[in-house]
N, C-alpha and C positions, 0 to 999 in steps of 0.2 A: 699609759698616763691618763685619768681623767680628766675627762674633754675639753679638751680649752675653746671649744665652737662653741660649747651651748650652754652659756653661763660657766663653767672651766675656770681657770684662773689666769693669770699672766705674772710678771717676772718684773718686780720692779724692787728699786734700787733701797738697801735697809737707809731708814732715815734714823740720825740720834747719835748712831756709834763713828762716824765717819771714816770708818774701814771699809767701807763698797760692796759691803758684802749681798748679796744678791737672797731675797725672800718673796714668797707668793703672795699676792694680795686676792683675795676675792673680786669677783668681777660685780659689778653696779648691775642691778637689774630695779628699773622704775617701775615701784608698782603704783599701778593705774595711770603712770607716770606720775611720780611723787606726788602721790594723794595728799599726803599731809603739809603739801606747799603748794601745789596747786590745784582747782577744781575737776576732779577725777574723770577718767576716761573721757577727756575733752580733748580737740586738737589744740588748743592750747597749751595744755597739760603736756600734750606730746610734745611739741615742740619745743618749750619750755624745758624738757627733761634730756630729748635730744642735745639741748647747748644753744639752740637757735631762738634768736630775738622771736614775739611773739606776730610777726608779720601772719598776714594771710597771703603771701607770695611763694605758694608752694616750691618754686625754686631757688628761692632765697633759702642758701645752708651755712651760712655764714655766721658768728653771733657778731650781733650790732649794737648799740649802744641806741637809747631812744630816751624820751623826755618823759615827763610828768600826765601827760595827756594819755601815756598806754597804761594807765591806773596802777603807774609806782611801780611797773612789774620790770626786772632787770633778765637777761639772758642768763640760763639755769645753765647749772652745772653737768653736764652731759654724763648719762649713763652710758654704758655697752649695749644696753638692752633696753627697750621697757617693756613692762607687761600690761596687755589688756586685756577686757573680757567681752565677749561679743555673746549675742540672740537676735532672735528674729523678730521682726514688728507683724501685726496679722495680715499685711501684706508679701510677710516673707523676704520682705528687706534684712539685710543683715546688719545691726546699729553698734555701737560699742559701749555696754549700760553694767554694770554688775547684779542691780536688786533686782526682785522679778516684778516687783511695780514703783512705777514711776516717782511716787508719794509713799512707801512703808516703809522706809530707815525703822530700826527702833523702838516695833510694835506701834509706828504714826506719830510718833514724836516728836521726828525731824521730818521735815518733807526734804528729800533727797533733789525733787524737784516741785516745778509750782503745776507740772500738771497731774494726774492720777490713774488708778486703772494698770492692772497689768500688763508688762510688755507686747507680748505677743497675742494681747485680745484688744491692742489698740491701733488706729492706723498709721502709717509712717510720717504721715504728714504729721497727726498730733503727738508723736513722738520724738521728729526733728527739730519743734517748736520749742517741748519744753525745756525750760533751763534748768541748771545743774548749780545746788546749793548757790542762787541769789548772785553767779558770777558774772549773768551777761554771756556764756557758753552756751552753747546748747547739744544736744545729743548728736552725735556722730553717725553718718552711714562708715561701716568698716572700709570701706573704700577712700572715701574723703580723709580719713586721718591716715592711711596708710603713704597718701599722698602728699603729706605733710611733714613725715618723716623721712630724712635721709638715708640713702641704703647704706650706707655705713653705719647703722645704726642694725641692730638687731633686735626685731621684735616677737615678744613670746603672750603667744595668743590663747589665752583660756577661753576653753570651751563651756560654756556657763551653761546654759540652757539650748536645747531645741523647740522651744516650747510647750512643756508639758509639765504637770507636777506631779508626774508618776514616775520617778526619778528612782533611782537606788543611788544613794552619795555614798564612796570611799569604800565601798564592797569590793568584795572580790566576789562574783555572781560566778553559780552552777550553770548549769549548758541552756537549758529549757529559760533560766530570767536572763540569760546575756543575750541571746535573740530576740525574745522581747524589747530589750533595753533597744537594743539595735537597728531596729524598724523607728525607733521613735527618733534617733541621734540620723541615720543615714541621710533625708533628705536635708540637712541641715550641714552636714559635713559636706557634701559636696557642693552647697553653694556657697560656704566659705572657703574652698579648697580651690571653686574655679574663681574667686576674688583675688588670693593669694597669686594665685599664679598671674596677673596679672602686675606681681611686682618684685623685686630685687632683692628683696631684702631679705637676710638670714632667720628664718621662719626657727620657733619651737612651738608644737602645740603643746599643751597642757590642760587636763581634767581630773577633777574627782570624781569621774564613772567613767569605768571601766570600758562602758556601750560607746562612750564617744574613741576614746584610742583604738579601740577594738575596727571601728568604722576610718578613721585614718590610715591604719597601718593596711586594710583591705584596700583604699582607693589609692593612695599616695605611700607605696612601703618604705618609700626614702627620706620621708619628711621626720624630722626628732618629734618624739614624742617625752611627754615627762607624766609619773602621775603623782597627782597632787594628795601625799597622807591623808588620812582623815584623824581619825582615833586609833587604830590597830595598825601597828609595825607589820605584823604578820603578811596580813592582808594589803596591806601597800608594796610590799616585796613580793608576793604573792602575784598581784596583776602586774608588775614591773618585769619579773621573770617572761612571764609569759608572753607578753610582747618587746621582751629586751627592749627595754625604754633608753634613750641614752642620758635621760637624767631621772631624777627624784627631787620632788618638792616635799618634804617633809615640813610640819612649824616647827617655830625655834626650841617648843619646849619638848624635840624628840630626838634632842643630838645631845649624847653623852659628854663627857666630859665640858659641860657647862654649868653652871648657877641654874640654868632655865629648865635640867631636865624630869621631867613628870610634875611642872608644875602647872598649875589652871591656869589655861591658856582659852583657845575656842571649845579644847573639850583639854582636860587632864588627863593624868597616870593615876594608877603607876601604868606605865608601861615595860613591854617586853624588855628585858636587859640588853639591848642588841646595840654594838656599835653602828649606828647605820652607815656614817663616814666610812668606816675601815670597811665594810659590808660593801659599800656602791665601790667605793675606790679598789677594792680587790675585784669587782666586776665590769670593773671599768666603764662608770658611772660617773659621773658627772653629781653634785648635790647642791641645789639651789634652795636656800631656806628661804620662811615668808613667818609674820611679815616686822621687820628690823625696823625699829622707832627710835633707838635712842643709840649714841659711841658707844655706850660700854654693851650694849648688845653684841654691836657689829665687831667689837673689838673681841667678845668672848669668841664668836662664831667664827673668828678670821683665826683664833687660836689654834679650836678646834679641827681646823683644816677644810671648812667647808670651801666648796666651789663660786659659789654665788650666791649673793645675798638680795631679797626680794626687797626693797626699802621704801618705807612711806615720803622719805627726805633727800635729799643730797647733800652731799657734803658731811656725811658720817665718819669719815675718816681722816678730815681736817682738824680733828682734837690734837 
């Protein structure tokens, strides 16, 4: 059966026909913790997407009810999952950030935040200062939000950057540029690796290079790994095979049997004719798409039979 551990699906009850009949739903996975509801890769955002009142009382796993004074924001609707993205500050801290600078959304159009300067050539102090789109948040050490979330919660951790912009993204690398790639992801993997273990919670790594899975599966050979499509089916099944990932993050517009497939998405098709679903699920895969914004997305993708759905919202499945 594909995985019901790592984004996988669960077993709930048909609604509509009142017969009982029994259907899979896709599993919630928050991305950035529902970026598009709340302000991303924030503990708040985690929390928030956890289920949990926006308290700073990290043992507070309760959801609560709160007034007007916590700026209108009401207890989210809890994912299975959520995912973040973490890199290094030039102190080698590990923060939880997606862009590689602090201010370049958009070729500078949006400032992401109100400070500047790329991540990992700034120091952690003025990293943990700056705020995150105009919220009142501010930037997370990977540790502080991991703290924030309950371990019943499972969290899937992209590996975004080690800091460098000699990156190969969604390759599948020959022998001579995987080692390369590898020296630059190592020390970086394992200072997120000894964070991790420092907590409970149902771990999935996940990356678009290859050098970073390649570097987990060598220090940690237990921990799931997913790799995250880029442009090329080949080449995503390609590095999937070779470290038997137990998932696949494909985008939405790379699963057949939908409205979405080969259309211009972060890159288009056409692409290879390949069922990927039937593909991972005969290899006993697990398939987490990215990234679901609207019901009728999640509702094509929950047709399709995917595993897990990467979602900017909550509550996609309440139509």
């Amino acid at each position: 059966m594909a995985g019901t551990r790592f984004g996988g699906t669960e077993t709930v009850a048909a609604q509509g026909d009142g017969r009982g009949e029994q259907r899979t739903a896709p599993s919630i996975i928050a991305h950035r913790g529902f970026a598009g509801a709340y302000p991303e890769n924030t503990v708040l955002a985690a929390r928030l997407s956890s289920g949990l009142s926006p308290s700073s009382a990290t043992n507070d796993t309760t959801p609560q009810n709160y007034g007007s004074e916590q700026r209108g924001r009401r207890p989210g609707i809890g994912a299975e999952m959520i995912e973040i993205d973490v890199m290094p500050t030039a102190d080698g801290d590990v923060v939880v950030f997606h862009d590689d600078r602090l201010a370049g959304r958009d070729g500078g159009e949006q400032g992401l935040t109100d400070a500047s300067g790329v991540v990992w050539e700034t120091p952690t102090e003025t990293v943990l200062e700056a705020e995150v789109l105009e919220s009142g948040e501010t930037i997370p050490l990977l540790g502080e939000l991991l703290a924030a979330v309950p371990s019943r919660v499972g969290v899937n951790v992209e590996f975004k950057n080690p800091g460098s912009f000699d990156l190969r993204m969604g390759a599948s690398l020959d022998e001579t540029a995987l080692e390369r790639q590898k020296e630059l992801w190592r020390p970086f993997t394992e200072d997120v690796l000894s964070i991790l273990s420092d907590h409970d919670h149902r771990f999935l790594i996940s990356s678009f290079y290859e050098a970073a899975l390649a570097t987990v599966r060598e220090i940690e050979p237990s921990l799931p790994i997913a790799f995250l499509f880029w442009d090329s089916i080949p080449d995503g099944l390609d590095v999937t095979r070779r470290y038997d990932c137990e998932a696949i993050h494909p985008p939405r517009n790379m699963i057949k049997n939908t409205p979405f497939f080969g259309d211009d998405y972060y890159t288009g098709g056409p692409f290879a004719d390949i069922d990927l679903v039937a593909v991972a699920h005969a290899e006993g895969r697990s398939v987490n798409v990215y990234t679901v914004e609207t019901w009728y997305q999640a509702a094509q993708l929950a047709a399709a039979g995917v595993d897990g759905l990467i979602n900017d919202y909550p509550g996609l499945f309440s139509f």
